[in-house]
C-alpha positions in Angstrom: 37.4 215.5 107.4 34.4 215.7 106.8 33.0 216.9 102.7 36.6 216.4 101.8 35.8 215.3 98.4 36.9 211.7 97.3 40.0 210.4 95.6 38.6 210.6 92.3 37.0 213.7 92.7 39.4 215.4 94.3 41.7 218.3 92.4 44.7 219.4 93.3 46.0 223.2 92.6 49.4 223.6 92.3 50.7 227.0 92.3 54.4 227.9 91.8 56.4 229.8 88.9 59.0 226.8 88.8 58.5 223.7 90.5 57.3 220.8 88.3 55.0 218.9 90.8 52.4 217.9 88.2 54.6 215.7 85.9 56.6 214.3 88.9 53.0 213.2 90.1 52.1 211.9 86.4 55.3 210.0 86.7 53.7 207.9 89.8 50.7 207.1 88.2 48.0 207.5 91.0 45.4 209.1 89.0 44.8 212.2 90.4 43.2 215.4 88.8 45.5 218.4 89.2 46.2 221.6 87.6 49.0 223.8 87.6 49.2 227.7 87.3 52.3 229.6 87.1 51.9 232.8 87.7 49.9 235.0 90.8 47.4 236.0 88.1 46.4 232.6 86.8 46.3 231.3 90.3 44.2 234.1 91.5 41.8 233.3 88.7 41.4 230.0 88.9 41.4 229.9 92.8 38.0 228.1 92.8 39.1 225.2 91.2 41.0 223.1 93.2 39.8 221.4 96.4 43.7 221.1 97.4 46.3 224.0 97.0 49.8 223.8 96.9 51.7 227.1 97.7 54.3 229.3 98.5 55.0 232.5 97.5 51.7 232.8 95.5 49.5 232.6 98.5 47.1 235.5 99.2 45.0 235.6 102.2 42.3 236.5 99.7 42.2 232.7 98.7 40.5 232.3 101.8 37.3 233.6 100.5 37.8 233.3 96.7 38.7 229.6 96.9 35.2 228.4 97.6 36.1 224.9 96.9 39.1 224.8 99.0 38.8 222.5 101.7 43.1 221.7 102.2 46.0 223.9 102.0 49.5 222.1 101.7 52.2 224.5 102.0 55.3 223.7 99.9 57.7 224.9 102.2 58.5 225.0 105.7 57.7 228.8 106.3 54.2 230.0 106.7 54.2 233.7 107.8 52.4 234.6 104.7 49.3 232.5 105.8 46.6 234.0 108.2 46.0 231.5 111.0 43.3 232.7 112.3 41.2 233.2 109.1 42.0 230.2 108.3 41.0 228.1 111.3 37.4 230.5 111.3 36.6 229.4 107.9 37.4 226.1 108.4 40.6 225.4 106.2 43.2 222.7 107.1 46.7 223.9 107.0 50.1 221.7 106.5 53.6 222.8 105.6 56.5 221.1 104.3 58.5 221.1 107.5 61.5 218.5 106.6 61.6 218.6 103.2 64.4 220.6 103.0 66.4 219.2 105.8 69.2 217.6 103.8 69.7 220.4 101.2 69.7 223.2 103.8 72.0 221.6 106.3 74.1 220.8 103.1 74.2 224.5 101.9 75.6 225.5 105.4 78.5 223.1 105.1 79.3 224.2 101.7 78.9 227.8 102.6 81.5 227.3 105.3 83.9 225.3 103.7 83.5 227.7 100.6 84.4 230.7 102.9 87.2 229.2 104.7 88.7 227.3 101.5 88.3 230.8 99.9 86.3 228.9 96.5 84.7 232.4 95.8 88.3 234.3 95.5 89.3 231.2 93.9 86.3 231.6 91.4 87.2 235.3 90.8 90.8 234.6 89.8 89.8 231.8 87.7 87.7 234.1 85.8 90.6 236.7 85.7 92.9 233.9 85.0 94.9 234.6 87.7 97.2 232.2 89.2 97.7 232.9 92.6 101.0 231.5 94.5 101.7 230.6 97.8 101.5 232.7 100.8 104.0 233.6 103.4 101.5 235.0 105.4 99.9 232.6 107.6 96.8 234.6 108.6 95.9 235.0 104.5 96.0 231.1 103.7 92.8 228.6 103.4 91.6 227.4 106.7 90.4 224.0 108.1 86.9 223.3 109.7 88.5 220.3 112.0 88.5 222.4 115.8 86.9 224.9 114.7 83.7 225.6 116.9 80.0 226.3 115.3 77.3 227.8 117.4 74.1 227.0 115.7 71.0 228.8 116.5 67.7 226.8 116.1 68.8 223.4 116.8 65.9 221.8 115.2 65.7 219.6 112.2 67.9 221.6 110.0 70.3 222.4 112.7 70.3 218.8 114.3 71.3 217.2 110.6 73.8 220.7 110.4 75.4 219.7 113.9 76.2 216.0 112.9 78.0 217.3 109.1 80.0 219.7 111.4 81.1 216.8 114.4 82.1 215.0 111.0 84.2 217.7 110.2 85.8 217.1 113.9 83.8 221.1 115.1 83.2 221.9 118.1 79.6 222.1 118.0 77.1 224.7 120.5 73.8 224.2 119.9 71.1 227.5 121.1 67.3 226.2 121.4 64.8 227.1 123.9 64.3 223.5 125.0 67.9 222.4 125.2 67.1 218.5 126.4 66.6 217.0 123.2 70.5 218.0 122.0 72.3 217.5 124.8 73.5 213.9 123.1 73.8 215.7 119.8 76.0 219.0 120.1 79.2 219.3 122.7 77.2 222.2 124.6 73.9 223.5 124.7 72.3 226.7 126.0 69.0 228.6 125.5 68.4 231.8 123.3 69.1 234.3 126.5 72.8 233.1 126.5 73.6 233.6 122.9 75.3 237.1 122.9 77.6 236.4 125.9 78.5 233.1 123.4 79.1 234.5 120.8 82.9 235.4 121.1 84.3 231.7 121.4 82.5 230.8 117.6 84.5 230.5 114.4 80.8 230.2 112.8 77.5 231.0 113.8 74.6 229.4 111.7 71.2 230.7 111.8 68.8 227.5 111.3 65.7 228.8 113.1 62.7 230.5 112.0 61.5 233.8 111.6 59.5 234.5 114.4 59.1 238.0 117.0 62.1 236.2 119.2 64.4 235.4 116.2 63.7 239.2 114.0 67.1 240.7 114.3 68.7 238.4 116.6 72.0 239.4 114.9 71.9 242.5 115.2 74.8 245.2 116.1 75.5 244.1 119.5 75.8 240.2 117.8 78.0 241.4 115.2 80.2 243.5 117.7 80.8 240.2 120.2 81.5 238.4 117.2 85.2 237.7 116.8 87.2 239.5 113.6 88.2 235.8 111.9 84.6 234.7 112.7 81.9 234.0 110.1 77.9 234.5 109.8 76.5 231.9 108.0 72.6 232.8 107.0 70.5 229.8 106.0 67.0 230.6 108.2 65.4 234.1 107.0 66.7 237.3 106.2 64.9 238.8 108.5 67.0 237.0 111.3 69.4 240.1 111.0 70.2 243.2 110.7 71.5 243.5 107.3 72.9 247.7 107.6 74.8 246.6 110.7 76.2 243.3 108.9 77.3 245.4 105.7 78.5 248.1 107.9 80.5 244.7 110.2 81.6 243.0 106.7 82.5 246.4 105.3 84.6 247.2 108.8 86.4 243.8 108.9 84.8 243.4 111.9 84.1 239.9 111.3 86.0 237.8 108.4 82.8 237.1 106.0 79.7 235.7 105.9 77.7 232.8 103.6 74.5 234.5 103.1 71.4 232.4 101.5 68.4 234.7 102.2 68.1 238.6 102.8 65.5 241.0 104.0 64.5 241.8 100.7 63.6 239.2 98.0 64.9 239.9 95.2 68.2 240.8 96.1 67.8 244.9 95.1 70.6 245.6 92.7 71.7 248.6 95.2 72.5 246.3 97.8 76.1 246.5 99.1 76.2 242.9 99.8 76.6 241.7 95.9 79.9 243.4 96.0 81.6 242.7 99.2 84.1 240.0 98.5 83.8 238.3 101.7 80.6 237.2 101.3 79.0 234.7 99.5 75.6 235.1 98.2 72.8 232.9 97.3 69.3 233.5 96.0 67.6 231.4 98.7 68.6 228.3 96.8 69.7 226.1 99.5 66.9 223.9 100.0 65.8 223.5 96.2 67.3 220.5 95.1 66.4 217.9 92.2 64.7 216.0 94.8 62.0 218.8 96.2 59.4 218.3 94.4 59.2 214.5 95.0 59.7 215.3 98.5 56.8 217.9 98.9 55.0 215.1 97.1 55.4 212.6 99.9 54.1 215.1 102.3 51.0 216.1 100.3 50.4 212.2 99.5 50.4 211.7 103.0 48.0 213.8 103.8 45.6 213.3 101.3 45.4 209.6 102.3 44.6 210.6 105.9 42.0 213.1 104.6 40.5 210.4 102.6 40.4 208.3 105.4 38.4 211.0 107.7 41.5 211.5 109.8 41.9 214.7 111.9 45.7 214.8 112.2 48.0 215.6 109.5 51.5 215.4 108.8 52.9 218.7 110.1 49.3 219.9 110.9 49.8 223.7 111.7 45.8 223.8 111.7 
């Protein structure tokens, strides 16, 4: 690329309100300048610092003018609706996300957020805290459940979902994978369809996962008419975006019974408002959008931005997961 500035020249900017990039870079020892901000008002003011900004949620499309010096934006996650492309690519800004990083923790999460769900951890949890020793059911239908024959229909069969479908054929699930270009998964899941033939699907699951991203197709794809071919014992388990579905008609389908519970990871809004129904319906379990940050993130992010700062430092044109 050409002005990208050289290796002992160069600073990275990384912006986020948690992560500790800059001492897990210190701990490797490869000299480079950075700088850390860790709030939206020190990154906005020192913007024109870095040559190199790592971002999430602190992004503005603002930076694109402001950060005169900025020549490489490395997203630290996989998600990058926040960024304008198009501004971007006119002013001459390379763009990378962090597609992969996450793949073990979030294909993890699922698998605990089912097992949780059918093992019943969270009513567990809640008599624990009550101290509440619960006996042994005679009825069949209120006991723990198994995952073994169970069937998963997982929607965005990419990375996530790929690692997600193996955990569950571990498990002995039946496994039906929904992606627009089914080829790739045909040796990976026991059946595999496109995104037109989810709905009529949708009554043989025990679990539908949402791995995919938020995108015009996937806004809402469980929506009322989802929730109402879903099966009453069947489970919604939410590790993609919020926005994937419609959260009044899946409070108004948990509320009803009309399906058994759902694992839940992100939500519409973010923060979870107080008001919210779903922090107090007890088949659900709810978590802050935690499932890919792991004790391992920030050295994985690291070994994407590492990456590609070597080939920018080389003059290469292609990036690891290059969006621009």
């Amino acid at each position: 690329m050409n002005g990208f500035p050289k290796k002992d020249e160069v600073i990275v900017h990384f912006a986020h309100p948690a992560y500790q990039f800059g001492s897990c870079l210190e701990s490797r020892d490869l000299r480079l300048n950075f700088i850390e901000t860790r709030t939206q008002e020190e990154t906005s003011a020192r913007i024109n610092e870095g040559h190199v900004l790592v971002v999430t949620g602190f992004w503005q499309n603002a930076y694109i003018e402001t950060g005169v010096n900025l020549k490489f934006i490395q997203g630290c996650g996989a998600g990058y609706n926040q960024f304008d492309l198009d501004a971007l690519a006119t002013k001459g800004l390379r763009f990378a996300n962090a597609s992969g990083v996450n793949v073990n923790a979030v294909s993890d999460h699922a698998i605990a957020l089912m097992l949780g769900l059918v093992r019943k951890i969270h009513l567990a949890r809640d008599n624990q805290r009550a101290r509440y020793w619960r006996g042994m059911i005679s009825d069949i239908s209120q006991r723990e459940a198994e995952l073994a024959g169970k069937t998963l229909i997982i929607f965005g069969v990419g990375a996530i979902g790929s690692r997600l479908a193996k955990l569950a054929k571990a498990f002995d699930m039946n496994v039906i994978g929904i992606r627009r270009n089914i080829d790739p998964i045909k040796g990976l899941v026991d059946e595999a369809y496109t995104p037109q033939q989810f709905l009529g699907l949708l009554p043989r699951a025990d679990f539908v996962a949402l791995t995919c991203p938020l995108t015009d197709e996937t806004a809402n794809i469980v929506d009322g008419a989802a929730l109402a071919a879903m099966r009453n014992d069947a489970y919604l388990i939410n590790v993609a975006r919020g926005g994937c579905v419609d959260e009044p008609a899946l409070v108004d389908a948990l509320a009803s019974a009309a399906i058994a519970g759902a694992g839940i990871d992100t939500t519409a809004e973010e923060p979870l408002a107080a008001t919210s129904s779903l922090w107090d319906i007890s088949n659900v379990i709810l978590t802050p959008h935690t499932a890919g940050e792991t004790q391992a993130y920030e050295e994985n992010v690291l070994d994407i931005l590492l990456d590609n700062l070597g080939r920018l430092f080389r003059g290469e044109m292609q990036l690891l997961n290059q969006i621009i």
